[in-house]
C-alpha positions as CSV (number, residue, x, y, z in Angstrom):
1,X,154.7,103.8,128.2
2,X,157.5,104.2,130.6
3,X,156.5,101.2,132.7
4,X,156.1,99.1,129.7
5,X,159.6,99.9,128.5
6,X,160.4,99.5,132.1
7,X,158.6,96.3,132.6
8,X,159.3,94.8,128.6
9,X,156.0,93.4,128.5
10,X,155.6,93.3,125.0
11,X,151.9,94.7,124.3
12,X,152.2,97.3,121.7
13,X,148.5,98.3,122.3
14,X,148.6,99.2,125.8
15,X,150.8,102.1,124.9
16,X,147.3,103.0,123.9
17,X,145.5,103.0,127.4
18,X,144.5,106.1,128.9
19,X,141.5,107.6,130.5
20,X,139.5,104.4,131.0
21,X,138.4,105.3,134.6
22,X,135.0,106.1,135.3
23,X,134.9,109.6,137.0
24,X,134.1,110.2,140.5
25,X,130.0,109.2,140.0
26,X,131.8,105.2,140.5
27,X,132.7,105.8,143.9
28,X,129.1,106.5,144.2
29,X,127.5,103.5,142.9
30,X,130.1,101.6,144.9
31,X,128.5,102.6,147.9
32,X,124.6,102.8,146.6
33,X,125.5,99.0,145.5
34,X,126.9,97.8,148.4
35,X,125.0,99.5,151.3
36,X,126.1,98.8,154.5
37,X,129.2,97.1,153.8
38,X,130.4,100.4,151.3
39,X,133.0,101.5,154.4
40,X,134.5,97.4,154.6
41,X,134.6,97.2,150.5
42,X,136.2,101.0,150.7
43,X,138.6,100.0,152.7
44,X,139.6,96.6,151.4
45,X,140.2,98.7,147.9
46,X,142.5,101.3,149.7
47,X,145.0,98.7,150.0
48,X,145.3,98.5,146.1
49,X,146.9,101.3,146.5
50,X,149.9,99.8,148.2
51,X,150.0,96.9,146.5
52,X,150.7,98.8,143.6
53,X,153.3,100.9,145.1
54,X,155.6,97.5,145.7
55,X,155.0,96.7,142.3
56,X,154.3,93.3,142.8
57,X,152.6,91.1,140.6
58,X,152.2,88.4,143.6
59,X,150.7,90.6,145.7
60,X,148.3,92.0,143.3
61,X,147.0,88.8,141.9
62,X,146.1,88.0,145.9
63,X,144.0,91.3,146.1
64,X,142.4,90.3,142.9
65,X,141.2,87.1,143.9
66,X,140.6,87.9,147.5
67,X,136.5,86.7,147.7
68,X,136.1,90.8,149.5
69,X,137.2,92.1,145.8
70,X,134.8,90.4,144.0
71,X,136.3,90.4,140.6
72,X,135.4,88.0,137.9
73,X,137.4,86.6,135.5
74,X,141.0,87.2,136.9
75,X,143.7,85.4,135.0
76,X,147.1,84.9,136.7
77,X,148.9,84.5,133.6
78,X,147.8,88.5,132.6
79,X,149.2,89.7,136.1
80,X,152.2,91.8,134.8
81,X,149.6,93.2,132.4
82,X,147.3,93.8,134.8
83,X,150.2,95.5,136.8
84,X,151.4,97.8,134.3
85,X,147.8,99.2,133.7
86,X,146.7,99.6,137.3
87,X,150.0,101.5,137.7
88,X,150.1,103.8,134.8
89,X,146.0,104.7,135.5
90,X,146.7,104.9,139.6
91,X,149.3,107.7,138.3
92,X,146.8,110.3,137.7
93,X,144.1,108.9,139.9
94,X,144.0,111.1,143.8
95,X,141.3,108.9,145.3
96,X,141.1,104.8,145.9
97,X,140.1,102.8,142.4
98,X,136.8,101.4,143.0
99,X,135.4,98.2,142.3
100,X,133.5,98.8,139.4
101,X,136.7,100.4,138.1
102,X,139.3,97.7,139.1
103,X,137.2,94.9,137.0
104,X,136.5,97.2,133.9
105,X,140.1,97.5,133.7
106,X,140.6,93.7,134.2
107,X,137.8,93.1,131.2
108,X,139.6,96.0,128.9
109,X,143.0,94.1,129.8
110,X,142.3,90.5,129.0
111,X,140.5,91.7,125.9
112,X,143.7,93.2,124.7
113,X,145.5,90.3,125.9
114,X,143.0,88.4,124.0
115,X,143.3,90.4,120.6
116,X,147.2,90.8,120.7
117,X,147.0,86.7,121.2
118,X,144.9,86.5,118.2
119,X,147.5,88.9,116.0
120,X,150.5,87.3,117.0
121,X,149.0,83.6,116.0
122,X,148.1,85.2,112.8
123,X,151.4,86.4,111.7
124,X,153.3,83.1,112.7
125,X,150.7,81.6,110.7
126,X,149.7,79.0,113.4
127,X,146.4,77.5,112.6
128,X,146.3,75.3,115.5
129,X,147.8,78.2,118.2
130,X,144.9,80.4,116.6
131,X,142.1,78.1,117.1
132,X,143.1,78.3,121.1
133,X,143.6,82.7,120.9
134,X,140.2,82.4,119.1
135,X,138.8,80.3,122.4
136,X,140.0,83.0,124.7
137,X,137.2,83.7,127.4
138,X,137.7,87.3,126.8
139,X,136.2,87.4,123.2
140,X,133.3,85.1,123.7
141,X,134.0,83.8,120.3
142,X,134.6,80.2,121.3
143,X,131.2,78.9,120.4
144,X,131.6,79.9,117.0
145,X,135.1,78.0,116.2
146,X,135.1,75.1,114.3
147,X,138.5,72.8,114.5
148,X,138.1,72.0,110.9
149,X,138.0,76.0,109.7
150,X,141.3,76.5,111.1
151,X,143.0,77.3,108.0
152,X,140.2,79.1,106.5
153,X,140.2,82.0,110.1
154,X,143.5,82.1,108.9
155,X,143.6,83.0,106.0
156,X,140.5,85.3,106.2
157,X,142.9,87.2,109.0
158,X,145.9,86.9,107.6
159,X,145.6,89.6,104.7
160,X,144.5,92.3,107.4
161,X,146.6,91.5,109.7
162,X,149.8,92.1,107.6
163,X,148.3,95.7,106.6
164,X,148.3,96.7,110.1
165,X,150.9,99.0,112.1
166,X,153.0,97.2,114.3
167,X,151.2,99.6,117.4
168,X,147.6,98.7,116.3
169,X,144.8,97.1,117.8
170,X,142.8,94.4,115.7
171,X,139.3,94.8,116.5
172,X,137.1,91.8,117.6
173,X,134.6,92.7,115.0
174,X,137.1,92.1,112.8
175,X,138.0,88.4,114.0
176,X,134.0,87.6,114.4
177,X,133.6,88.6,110.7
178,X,136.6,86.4,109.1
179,X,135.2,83.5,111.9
180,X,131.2,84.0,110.0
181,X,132.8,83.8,106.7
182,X,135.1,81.2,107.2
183,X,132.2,79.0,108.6
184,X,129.6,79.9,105.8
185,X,132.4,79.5,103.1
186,X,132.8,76.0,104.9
187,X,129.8,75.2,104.8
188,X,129.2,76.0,101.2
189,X,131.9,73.9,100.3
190,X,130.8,70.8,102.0
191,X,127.4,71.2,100.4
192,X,128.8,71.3,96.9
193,X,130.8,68.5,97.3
194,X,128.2,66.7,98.7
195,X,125.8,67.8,95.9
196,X,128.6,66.7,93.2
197,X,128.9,63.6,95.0
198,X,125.1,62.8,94.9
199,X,125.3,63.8,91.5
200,X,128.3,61.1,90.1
201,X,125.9,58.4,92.4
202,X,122.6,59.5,90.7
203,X,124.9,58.4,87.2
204,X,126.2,55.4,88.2
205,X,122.2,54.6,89.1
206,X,121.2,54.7,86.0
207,X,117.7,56.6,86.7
208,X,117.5,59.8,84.8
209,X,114.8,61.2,87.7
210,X,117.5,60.7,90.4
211,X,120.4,62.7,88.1
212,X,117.6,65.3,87.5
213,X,116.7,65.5,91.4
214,X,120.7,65.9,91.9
215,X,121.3,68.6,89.3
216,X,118.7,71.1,91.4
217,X,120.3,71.2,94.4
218,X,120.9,74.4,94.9
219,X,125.0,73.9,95.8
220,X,125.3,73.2,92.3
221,X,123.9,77.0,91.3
222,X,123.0,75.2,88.0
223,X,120.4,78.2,86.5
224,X,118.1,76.2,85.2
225,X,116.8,72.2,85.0
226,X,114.7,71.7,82.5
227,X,112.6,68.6,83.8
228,X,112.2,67.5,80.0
229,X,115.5,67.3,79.7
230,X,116.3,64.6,82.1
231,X,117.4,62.3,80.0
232,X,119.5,64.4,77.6
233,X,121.2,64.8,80.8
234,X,121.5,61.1,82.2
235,X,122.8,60.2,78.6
236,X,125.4,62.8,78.2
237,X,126.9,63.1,81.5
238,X,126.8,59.3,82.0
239,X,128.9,58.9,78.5
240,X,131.3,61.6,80.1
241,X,131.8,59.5,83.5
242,X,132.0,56.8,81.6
243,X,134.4,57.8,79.4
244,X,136.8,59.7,82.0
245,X,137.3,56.9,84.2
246,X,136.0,59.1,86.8
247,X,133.8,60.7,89.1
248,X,132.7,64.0,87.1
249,X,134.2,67.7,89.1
250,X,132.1,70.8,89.6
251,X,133.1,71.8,85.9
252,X,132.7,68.3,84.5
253,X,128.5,69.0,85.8
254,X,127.4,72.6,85.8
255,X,129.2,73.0,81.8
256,X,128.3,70.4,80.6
257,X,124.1,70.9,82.2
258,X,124.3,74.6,80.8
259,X,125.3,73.8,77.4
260,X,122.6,71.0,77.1
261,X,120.3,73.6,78.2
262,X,120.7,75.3,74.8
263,X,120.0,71.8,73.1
264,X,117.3,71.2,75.2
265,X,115.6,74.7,74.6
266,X,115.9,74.7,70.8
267,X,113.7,71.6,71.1
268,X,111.3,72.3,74.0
């Protein structure tokens, strides 16, 4: 916490880091991976070390894209992130970091990065910044974003969001939850107002079996369409669009269809 306050990189959440080194069985599979080449791959990591001593940011994003480190998925616009953490966990640490160490806590670190990203964008209520936190490599989410939910992720976030503490971490189970119900709610919307749609065109068509056909799609959640009823319905909802001037809303169809369903079933 020292070095954050020292630092001002303003990540409430890694205030929150601790402990995330692997104990000394890493070293270990270091060198049962690397075989031969475990003394060259040691000492290239012993230089880490200094790096972090100077404290520079420069010098530690060179190490971490040297080829010999072999870390994946190094971005140089974390680095003073990535510097804080490697200092505070080198503090307790007696021995070299390893390699399987130095890229867990590069994944851990652009995952925060990633989830702060996402918290901020929330509480600005910035659809558009959101839809690019959402895409960050680091939550694998990307696939699932759709341009056109932007205001829905929002909104599904936005309620949680403002309940949390200032120092806590949103969870990316969380922000895949609010992305799978803003995309089905989405979706559910575009198939009623395609089925109401289908519905006003079945009217103006004048053929009872097509209005009938359009009242059972399933958008509609109509409970019941009574097949002998089709053209109780084509006459009265077609005198209703006619009279209104205009296409008929949700309302204007399902109320309508469920109170002709009493006339219909008195006669049936």
């Amino acid at each position: 916490q020292d070095e954050l306050e020292r630092t001002g990189v303003n990540m409430p959440q890694f205030k929150k880091l601790g402990g995330m080194l692997y104990d000394g069985e890493a070293a270990a599979g270091d060198r049962r991976l690397n075989g031969g080449g475990a003394v060259s791959i040691e000492q290239h990591f012993a230089k880490l070390a200094r790096v972090l001593q100077q404290r520079d940011a420069d010098k530690l994003l060179d190490f971490l894209t040297d080829p010999l480190s072999k870390i994946r998925d190094v971005d140089g616009q974390n680095i003073r992130q990535y510097l804080v953490v490697f200092t505070s966990e080198a503090k307790g640490l007696t021995r070299d970091f390893t390699q399987a160490e130095v890229q867990g806590l590069i994944s851990r670190t652009n995952l925060l990065v990633a989830l702060e990203a996402v918290k901020s964008e929330v509480l600005a209520e910035d659809d558009l910044a959101l839809l690019q936190a959402l895409r960050s490599p680091a939550l694998n989410l990307g696939h699932l974003v759709v341009d056109a939910n932007a205001e829905m992720y929002l909104t599904n976030l936005l309620d949680y969001v403002e309940d949390m503490q200032e120092h806590d971490v949103l969870k990316k189970a969380t922000i895949y939850e609010a992305i799978l119900m803003a995309n089905q709610l989405e979706t559910e919307r575009n198939s009623l107002e395609h089925a109401i749609k289908e519905a006003n065109n079945a009217l103006r068509s004048n053929d009872s079996g097509e209005v009938l056909r359009a009242l059972k799609h399933p958008a509609l959640h109509i409970p019941r369409v009574y097949t002998e009823a089709a053209d109780l319905y084509f006459s009265s909802l077609k005198l209703i669009q006619e009279e209104s001037g205009a296409d008929l809303n949700y309302d204007g169809i399902f109320k309508p269809v469920c109170f002709l369903n009493l006339v219909a079933e008195v006669s049936l």
